[in-house]
C-alpha distance (Angstrom), angle and dihedral (degrees) to the residues before:
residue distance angle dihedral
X1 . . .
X2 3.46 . .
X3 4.43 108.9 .
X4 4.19 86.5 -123.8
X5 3.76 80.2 76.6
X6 3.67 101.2 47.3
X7 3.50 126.4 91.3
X8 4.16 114.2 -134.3
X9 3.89 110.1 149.0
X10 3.74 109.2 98.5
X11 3.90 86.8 -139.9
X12 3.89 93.8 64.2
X13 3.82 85.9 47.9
X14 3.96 94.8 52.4
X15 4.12 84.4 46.8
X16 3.36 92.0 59.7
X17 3.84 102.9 40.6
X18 3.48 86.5 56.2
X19 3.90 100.4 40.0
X20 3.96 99.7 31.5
X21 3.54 135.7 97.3
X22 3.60 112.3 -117.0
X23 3.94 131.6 -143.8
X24 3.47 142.3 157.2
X25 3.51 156.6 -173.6
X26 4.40 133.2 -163.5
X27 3.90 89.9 -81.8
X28 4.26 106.4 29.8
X29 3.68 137.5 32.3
X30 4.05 106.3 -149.7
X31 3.82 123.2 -154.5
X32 3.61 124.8 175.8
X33 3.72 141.6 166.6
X34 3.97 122.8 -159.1
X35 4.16 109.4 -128.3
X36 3.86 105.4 -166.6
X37 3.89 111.8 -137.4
X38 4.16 97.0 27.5
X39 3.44 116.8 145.3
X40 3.63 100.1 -155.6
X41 3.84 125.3 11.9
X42 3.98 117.1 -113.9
X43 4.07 129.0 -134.3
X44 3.68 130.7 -150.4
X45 3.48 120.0 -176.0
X46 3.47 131.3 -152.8
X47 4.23 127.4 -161.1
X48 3.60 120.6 172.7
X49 3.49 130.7 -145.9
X50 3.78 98.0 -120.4
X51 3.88 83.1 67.6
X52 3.62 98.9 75.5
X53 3.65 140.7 -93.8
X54 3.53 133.3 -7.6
X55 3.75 88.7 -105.2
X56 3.65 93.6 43.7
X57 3.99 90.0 55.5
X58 3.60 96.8 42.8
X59 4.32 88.3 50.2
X60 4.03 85.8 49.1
X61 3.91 90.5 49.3
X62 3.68 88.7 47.5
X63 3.42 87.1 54.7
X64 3.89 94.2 54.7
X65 3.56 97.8 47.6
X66 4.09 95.6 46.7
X67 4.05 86.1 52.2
X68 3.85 88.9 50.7
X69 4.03 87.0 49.8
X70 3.64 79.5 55.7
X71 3.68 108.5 53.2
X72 3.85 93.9 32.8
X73 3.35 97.0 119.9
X74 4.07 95.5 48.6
X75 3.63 97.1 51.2
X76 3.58 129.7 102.1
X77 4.10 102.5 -97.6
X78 4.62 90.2 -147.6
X79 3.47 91.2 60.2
X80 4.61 130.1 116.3
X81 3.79 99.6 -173.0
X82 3.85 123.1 178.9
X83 3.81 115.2 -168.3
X84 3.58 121.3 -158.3
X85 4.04 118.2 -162.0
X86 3.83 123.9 -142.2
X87 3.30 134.2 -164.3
X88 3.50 117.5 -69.9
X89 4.03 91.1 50.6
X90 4.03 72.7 77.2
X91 4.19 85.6 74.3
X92 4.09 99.2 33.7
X93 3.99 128.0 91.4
X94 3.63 122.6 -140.1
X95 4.05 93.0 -85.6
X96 3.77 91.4 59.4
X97 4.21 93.9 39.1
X98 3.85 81.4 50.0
X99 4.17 93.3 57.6
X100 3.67 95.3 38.4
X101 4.01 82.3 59.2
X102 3.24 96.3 43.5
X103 3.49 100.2 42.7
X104 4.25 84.6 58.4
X105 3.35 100.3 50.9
X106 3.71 92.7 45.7
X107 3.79 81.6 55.1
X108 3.62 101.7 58.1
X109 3.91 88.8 38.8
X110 4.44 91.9 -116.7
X111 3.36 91.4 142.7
X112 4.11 120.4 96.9
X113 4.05 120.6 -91.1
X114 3.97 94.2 -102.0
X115 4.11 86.1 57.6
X116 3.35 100.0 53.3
């Protein structure tokens, strides 16, 4: 994922904590706000300590990111999304991290119409 389409300032975070639509599932917590006239949509991802080790969070937010290179193309291009991992994404590989996202955004319906 290229870092144009990552979200890092702690002020964009706070926008959309506070703007967003939240949703979850056992493993992530899913907020998103839609930003008419965005080319791409952006990620910001979200690891806490309680998780594990510095290693273990940085393998979990590889994880995210590589499933987002994945389902590029299927998600809906006016989105900001911040995902926030809990604790049993400490125990999962990228396969199961992959269908917990999926499963989510399926949920709230942020893929494109040919996905659905």
């Amino acid at each position: 994922m290229k870092k144009a389409y990552r979200i890092k300032n702690n002020k964009e975070f706070q926008a959309i904590f506070n703007a967003g639509k939240s949703f979850a599932n056992r493993e992530l917590v899913i907020y998103y706000v839609k930003k008419p006239n965005q080319n791409h949509f952006r990620v910001g991802l979200s690891v806490g300590k309680k998780i594990g080790n510095a290693v273990m969070r940085n393998q979990i937010k590889r994880y995210l990111r590589e499933s987002f290179i994945s389902l590029e193309d299927d998600i809906i291009s006016e989105l900001d999304l911040v995902i926030i991992a809990r604790n049993p994404t400490a125990h999962m590989n990228y396969h199961q991290i992959k269908r917990s996202l999926t499963h989510l955004l399926h949920k709230e319906r942020l893929f494109k119409a040919k996905r659905r």
